[in-house]
PyMOL Python script that loads the backbone (N, CA, C, O; Angstrom):
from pymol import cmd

cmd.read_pdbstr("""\
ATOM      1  N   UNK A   1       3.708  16.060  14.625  1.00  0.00           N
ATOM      2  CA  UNK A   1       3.470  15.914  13.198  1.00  0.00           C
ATOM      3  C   UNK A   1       2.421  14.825  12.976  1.00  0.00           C
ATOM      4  O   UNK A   1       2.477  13.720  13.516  1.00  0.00           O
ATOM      5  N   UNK A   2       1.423  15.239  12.107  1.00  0.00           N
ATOM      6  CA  UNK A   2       0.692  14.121  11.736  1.00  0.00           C
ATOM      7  C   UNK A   2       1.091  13.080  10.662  1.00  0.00           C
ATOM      8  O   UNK A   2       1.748  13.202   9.629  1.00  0.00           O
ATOM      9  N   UNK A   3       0.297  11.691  11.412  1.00  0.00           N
ATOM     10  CA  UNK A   3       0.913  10.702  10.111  1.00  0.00           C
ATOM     11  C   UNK A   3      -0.656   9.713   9.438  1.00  0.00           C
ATOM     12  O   UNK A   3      -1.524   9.230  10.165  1.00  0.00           O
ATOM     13  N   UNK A   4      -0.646   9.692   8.990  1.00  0.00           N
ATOM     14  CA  UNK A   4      -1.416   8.835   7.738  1.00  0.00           C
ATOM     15  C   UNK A   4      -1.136   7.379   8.164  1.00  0.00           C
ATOM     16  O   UNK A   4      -0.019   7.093   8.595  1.00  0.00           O
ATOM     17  N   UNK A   5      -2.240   6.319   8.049  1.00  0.00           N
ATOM     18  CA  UNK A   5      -1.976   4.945   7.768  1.00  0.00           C
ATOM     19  C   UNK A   5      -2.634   4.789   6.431  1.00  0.00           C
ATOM     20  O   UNK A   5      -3.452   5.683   6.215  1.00  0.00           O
ATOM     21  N   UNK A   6      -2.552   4.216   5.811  1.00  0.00           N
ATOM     22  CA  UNK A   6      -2.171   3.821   4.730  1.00  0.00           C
ATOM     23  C   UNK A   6      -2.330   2.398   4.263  1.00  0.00           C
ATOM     24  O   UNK A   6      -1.333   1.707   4.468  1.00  0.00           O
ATOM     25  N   UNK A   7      -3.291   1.831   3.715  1.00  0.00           N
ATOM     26  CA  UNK A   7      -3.746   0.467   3.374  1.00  0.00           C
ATOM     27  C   UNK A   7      -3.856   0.211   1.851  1.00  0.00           C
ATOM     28  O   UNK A   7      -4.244   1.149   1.155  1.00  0.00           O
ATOM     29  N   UNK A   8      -3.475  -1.259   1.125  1.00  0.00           N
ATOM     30  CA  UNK A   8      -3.745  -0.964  -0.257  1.00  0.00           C
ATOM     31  C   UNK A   8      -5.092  -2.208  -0.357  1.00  0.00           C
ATOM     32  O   UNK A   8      -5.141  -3.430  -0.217  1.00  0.00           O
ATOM     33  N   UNK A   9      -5.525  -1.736  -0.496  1.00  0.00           N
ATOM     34  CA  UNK A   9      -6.953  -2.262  -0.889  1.00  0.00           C
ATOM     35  C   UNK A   9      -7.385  -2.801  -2.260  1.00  0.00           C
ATOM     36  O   UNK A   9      -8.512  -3.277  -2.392  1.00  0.00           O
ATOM     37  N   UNK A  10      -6.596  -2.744  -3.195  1.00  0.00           N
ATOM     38  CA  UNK A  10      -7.019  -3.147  -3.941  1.00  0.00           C
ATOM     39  C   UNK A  10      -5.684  -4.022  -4.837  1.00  0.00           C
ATOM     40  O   UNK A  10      -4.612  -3.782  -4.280  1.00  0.00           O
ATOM     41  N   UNK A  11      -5.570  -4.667  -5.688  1.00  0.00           N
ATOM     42  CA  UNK A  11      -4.729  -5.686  -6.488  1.00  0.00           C
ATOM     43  C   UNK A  11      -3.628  -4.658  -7.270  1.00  0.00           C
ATOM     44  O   UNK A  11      -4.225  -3.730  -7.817  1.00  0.00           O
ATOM     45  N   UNK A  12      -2.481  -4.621  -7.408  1.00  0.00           N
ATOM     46  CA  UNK A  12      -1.433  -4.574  -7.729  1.00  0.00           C
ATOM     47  C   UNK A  12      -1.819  -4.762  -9.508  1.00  0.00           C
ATOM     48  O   UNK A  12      -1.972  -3.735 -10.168  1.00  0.00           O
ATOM     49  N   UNK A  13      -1.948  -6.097 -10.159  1.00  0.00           N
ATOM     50  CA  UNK A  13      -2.255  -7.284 -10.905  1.00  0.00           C
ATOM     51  C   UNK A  13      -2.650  -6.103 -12.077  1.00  0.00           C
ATOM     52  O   UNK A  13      -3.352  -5.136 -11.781  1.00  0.00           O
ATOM     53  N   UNK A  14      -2.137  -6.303 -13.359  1.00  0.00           N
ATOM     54  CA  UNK A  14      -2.356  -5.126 -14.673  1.00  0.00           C
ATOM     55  C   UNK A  14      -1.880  -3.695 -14.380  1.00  0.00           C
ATOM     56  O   UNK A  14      -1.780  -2.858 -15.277  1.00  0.00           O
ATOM     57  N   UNK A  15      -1.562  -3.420 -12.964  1.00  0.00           N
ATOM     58  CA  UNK A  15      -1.487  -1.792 -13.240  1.00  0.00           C
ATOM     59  C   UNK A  15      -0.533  -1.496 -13.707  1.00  0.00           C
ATOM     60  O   UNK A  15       0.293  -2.399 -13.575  1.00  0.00           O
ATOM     61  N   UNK A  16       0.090  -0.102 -14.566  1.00  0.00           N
ATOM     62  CA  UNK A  16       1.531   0.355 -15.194  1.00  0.00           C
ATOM     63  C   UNK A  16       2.215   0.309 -13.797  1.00  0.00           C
ATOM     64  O   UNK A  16       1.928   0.324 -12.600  1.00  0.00           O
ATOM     65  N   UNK A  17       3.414   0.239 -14.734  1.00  0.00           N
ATOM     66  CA  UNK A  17       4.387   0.583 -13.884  1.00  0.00           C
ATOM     67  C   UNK A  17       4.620   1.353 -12.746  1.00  0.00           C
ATOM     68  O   UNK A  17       4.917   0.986 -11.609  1.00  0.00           O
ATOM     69  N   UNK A  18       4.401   2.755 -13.319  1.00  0.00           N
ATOM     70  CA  UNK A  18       4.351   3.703 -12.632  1.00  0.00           C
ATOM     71  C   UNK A  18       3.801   3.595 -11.183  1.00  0.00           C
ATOM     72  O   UNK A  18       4.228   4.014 -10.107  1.00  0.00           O
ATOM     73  N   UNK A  19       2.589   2.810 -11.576  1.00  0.00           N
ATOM     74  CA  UNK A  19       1.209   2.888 -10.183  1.00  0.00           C
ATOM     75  C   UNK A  19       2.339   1.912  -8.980  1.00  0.00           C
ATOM     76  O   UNK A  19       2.687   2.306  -7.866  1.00  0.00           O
ATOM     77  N   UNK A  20       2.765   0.425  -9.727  1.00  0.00           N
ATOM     78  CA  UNK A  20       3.183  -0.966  -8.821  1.00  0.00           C
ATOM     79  C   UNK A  20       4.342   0.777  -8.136  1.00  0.00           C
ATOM     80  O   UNK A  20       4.194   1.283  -7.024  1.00  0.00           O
ATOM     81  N   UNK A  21       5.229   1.212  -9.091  1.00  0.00           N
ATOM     82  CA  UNK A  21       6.651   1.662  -8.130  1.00  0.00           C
ATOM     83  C   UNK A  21       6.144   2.961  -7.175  1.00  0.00           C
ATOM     84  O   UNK A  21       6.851   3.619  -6.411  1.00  0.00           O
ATOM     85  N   UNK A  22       4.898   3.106  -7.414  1.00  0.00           N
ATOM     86  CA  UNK A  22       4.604   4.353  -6.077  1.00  0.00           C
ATOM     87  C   UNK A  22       4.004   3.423  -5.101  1.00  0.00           C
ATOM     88  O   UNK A  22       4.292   3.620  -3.921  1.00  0.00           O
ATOM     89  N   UNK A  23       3.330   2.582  -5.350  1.00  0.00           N
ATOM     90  CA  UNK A  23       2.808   1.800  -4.000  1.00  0.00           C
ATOM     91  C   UNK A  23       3.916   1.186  -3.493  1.00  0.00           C
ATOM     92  O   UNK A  23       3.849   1.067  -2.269  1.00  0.00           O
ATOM     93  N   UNK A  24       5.233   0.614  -4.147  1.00  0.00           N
ATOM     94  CA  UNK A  24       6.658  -0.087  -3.731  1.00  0.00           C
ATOM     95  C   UNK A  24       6.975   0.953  -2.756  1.00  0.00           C
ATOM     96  O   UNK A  24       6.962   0.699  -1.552  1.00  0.00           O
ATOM     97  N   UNK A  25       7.408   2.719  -3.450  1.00  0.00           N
ATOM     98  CA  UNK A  25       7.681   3.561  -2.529  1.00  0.00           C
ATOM     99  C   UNK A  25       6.809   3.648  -0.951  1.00  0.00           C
ATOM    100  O   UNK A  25       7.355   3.578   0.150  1.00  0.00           O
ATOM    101  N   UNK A  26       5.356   3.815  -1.204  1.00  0.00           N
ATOM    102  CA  UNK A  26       5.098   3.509   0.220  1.00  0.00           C
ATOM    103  C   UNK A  26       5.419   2.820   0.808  1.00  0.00           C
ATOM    104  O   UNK A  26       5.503   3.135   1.995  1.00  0.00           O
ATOM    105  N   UNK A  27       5.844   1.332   0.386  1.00  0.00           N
ATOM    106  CA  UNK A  27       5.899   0.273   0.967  1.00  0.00           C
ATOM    107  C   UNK A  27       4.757  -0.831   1.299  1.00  0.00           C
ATOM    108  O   UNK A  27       4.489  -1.385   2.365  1.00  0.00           O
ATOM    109  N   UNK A  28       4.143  -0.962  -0.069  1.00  0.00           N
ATOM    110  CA  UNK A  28       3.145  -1.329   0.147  1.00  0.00           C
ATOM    111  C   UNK A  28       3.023  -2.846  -0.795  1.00  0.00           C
ATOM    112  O   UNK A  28       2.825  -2.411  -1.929  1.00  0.00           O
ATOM    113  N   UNK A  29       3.039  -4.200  -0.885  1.00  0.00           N
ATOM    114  CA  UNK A  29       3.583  -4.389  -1.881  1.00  0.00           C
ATOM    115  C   UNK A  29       2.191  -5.801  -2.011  1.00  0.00           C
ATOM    116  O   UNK A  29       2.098  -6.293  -3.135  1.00  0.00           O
ATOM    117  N   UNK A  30       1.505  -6.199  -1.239  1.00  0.00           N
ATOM    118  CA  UNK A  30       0.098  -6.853  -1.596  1.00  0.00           C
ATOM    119  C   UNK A  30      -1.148  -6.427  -0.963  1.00  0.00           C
ATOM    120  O   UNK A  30      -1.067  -5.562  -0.091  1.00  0.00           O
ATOM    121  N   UNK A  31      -2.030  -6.799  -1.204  1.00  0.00           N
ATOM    122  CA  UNK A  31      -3.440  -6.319  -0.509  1.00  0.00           C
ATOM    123  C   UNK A  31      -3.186  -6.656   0.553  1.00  0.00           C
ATOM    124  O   UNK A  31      -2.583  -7.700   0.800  1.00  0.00           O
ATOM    125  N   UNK A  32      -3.661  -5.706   1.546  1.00  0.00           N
ATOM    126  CA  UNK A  32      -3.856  -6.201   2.837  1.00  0.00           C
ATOM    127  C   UNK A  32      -2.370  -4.933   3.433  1.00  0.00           C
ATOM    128  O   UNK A  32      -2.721  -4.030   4.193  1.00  0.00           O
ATOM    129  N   UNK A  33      -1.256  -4.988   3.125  1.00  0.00           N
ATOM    130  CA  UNK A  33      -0.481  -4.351   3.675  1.00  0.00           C
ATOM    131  C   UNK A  33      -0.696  -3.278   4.085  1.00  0.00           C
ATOM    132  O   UNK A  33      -1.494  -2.550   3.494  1.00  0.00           O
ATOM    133  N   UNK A  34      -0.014  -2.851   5.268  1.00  0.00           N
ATOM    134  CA  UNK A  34      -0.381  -1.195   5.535  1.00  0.00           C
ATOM    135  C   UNK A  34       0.633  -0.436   6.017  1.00  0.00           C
ATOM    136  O   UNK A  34       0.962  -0.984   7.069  1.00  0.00           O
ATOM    137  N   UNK A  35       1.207   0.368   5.867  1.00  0.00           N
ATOM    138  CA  UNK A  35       2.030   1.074   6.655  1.00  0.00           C
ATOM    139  C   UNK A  35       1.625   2.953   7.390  1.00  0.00           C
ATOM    140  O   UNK A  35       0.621   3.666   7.403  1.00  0.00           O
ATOM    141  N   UNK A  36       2.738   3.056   7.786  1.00  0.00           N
ATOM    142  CA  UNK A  36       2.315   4.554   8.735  1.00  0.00           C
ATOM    143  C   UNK A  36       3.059   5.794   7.636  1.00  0.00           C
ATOM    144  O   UNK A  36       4.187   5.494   7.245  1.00  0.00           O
ATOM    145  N   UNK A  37       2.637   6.786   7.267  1.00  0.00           N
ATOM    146  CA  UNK A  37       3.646   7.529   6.520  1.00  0.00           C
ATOM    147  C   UNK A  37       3.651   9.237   6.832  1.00  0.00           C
ATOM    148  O   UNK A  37       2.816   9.760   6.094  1.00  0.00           O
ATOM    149  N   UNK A  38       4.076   9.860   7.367  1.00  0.00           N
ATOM    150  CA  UNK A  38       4.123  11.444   7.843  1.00  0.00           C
ATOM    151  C   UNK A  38       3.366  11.806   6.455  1.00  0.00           C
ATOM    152  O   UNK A  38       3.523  11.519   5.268  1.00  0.00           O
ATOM    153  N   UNK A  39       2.523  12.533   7.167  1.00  0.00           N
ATOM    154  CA  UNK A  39       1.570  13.746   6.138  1.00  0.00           C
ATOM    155  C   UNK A  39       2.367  14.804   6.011  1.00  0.00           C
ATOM    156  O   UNK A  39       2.716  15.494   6.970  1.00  0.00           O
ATOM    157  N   UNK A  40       2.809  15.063   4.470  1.00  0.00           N
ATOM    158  CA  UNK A  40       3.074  15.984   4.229  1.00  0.00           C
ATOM    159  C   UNK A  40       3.170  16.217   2.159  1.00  0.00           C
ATOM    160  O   UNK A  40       2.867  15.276   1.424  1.00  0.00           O
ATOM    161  N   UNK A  41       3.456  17.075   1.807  1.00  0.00           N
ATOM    162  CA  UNK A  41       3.435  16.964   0.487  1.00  0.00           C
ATOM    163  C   UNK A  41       3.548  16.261  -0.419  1.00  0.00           C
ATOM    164  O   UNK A  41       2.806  16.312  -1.400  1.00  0.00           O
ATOM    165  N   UNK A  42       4.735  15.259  -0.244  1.00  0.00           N
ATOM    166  CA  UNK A  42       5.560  14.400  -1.059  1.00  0.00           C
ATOM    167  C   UNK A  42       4.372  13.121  -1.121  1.00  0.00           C
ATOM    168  O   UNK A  42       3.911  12.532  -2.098  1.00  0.00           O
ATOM    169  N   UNK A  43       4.100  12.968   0.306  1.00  0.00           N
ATOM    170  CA  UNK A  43       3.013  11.373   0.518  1.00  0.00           C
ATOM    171  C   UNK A  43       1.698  11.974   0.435  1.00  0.00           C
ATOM    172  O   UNK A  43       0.918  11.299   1.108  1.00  0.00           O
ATOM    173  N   UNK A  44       1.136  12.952  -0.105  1.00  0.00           N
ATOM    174  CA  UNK A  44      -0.406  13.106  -0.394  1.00  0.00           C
ATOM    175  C   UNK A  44       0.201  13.559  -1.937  1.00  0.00           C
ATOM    176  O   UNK A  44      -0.777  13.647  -2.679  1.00  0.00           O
ATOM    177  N   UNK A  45       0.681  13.681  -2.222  1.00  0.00           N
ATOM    178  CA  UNK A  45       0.840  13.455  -4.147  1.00  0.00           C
ATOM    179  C   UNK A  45       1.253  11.885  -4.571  1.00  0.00           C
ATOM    180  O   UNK A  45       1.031  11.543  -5.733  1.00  0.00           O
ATOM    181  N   UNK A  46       1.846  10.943  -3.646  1.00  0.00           N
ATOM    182  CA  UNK A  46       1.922   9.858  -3.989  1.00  0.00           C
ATOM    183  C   UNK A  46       0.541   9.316  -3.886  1.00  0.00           C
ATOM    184  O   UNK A  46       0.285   8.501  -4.772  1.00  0.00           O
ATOM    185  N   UNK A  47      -0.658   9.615  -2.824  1.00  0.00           N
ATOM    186  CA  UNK A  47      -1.838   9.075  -2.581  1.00  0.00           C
ATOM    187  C   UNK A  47      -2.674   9.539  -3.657  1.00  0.00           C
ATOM    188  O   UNK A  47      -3.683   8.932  -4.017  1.00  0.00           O
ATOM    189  N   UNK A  48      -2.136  10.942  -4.330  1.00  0.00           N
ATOM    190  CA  UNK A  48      -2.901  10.918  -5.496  1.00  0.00           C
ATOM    191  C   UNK A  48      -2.989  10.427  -6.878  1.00  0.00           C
ATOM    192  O   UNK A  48      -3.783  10.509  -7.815  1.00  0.00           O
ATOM    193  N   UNK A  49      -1.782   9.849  -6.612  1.00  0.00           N
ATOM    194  CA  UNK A  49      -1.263   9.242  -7.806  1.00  0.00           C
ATOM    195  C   UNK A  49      -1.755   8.090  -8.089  1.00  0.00           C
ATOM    196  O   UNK A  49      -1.788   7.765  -9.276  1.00  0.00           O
ATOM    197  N   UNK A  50      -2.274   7.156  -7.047  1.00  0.00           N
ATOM    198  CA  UNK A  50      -2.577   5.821  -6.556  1.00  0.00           C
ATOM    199  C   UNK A  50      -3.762   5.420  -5.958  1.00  0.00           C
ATOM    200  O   UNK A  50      -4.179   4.263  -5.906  1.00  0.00           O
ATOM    201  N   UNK A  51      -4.393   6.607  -5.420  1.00  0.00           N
ATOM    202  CA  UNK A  51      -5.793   6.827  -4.333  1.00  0.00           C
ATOM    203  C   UNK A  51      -6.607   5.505  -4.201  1.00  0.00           C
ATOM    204  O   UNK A  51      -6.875   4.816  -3.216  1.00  0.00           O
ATOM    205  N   UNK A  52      -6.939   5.371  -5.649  1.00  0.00           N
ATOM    206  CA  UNK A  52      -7.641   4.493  -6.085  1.00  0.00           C
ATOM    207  C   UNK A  52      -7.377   2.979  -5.696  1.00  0.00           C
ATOM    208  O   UNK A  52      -7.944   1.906  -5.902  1.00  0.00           O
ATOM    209  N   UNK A  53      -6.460   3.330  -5.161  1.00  0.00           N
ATOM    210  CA  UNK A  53      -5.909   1.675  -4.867  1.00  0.00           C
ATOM    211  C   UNK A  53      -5.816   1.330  -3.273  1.00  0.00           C
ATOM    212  O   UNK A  53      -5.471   0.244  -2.809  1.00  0.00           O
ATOM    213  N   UNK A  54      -6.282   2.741  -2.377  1.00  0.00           N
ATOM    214  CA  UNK A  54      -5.924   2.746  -1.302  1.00  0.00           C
ATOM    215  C   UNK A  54      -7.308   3.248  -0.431  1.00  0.00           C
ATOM    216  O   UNK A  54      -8.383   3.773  -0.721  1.00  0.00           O
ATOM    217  N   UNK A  55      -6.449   2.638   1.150  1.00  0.00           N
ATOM    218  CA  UNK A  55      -7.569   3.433   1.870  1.00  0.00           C
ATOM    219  C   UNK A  55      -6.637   4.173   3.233  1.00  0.00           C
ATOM    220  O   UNK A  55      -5.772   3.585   3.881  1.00  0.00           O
ATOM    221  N   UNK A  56      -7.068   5.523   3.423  1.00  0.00           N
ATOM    222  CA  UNK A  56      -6.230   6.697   4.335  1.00  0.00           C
ATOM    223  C   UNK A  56      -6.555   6.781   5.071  1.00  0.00           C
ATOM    224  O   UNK A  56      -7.697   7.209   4.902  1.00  0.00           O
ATOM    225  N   UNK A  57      -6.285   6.614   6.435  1.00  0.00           N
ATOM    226  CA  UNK A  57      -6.916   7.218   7.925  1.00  0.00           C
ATOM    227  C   UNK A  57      -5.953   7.848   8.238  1.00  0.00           C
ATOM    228  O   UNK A  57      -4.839   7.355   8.064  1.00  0.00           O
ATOM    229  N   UNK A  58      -6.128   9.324   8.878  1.00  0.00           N
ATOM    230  CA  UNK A  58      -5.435   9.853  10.014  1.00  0.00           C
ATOM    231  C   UNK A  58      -5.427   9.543  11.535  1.00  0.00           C
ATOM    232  O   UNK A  58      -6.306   9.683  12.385  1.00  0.00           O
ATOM    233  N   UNK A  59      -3.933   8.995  11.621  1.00  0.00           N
ATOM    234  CA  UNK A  59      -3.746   8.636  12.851  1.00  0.00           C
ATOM    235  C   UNK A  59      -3.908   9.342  13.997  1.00  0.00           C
ATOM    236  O   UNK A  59      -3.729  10.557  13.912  1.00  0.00           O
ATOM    237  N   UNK A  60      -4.232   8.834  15.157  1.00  0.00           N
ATOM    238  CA  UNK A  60      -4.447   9.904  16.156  1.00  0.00           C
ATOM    239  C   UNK A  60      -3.591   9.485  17.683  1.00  0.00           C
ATOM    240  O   UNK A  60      -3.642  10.248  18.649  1.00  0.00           O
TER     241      UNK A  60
END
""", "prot")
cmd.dss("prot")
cmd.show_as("cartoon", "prot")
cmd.util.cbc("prot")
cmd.orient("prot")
């Protein structure tokens, strides 16, 4: 199975709600953090939700 890393790149700081509790769900919770997350439906609709705040590599 492929997995995604997952970096937030950009500030937390003014965004709604919504945006801070999908980056919480990744587990993502200041700049700089990164975690690993299985590619699959659920975590590329959260990346779309948020994109903007992030940066995606596929792991290999």
């Amino acid at each position: 199975m492929a997995k995604l890393n997952i970096k937030l790149v950009k500030s937390l700081n003014g965004r709604i709600a919504k945006h801070k509790a999908t980056a919480e769900a990744l587990g993502l919770r200041k700049i700089g953090d990164t975690t690993v997350q299985p590619d699959n439906e659920a975590t590329r609709g959260k990346i779309a939700h948020i994109g903007y705040l992030l940066q995606v590599t596929e792991e290999q």
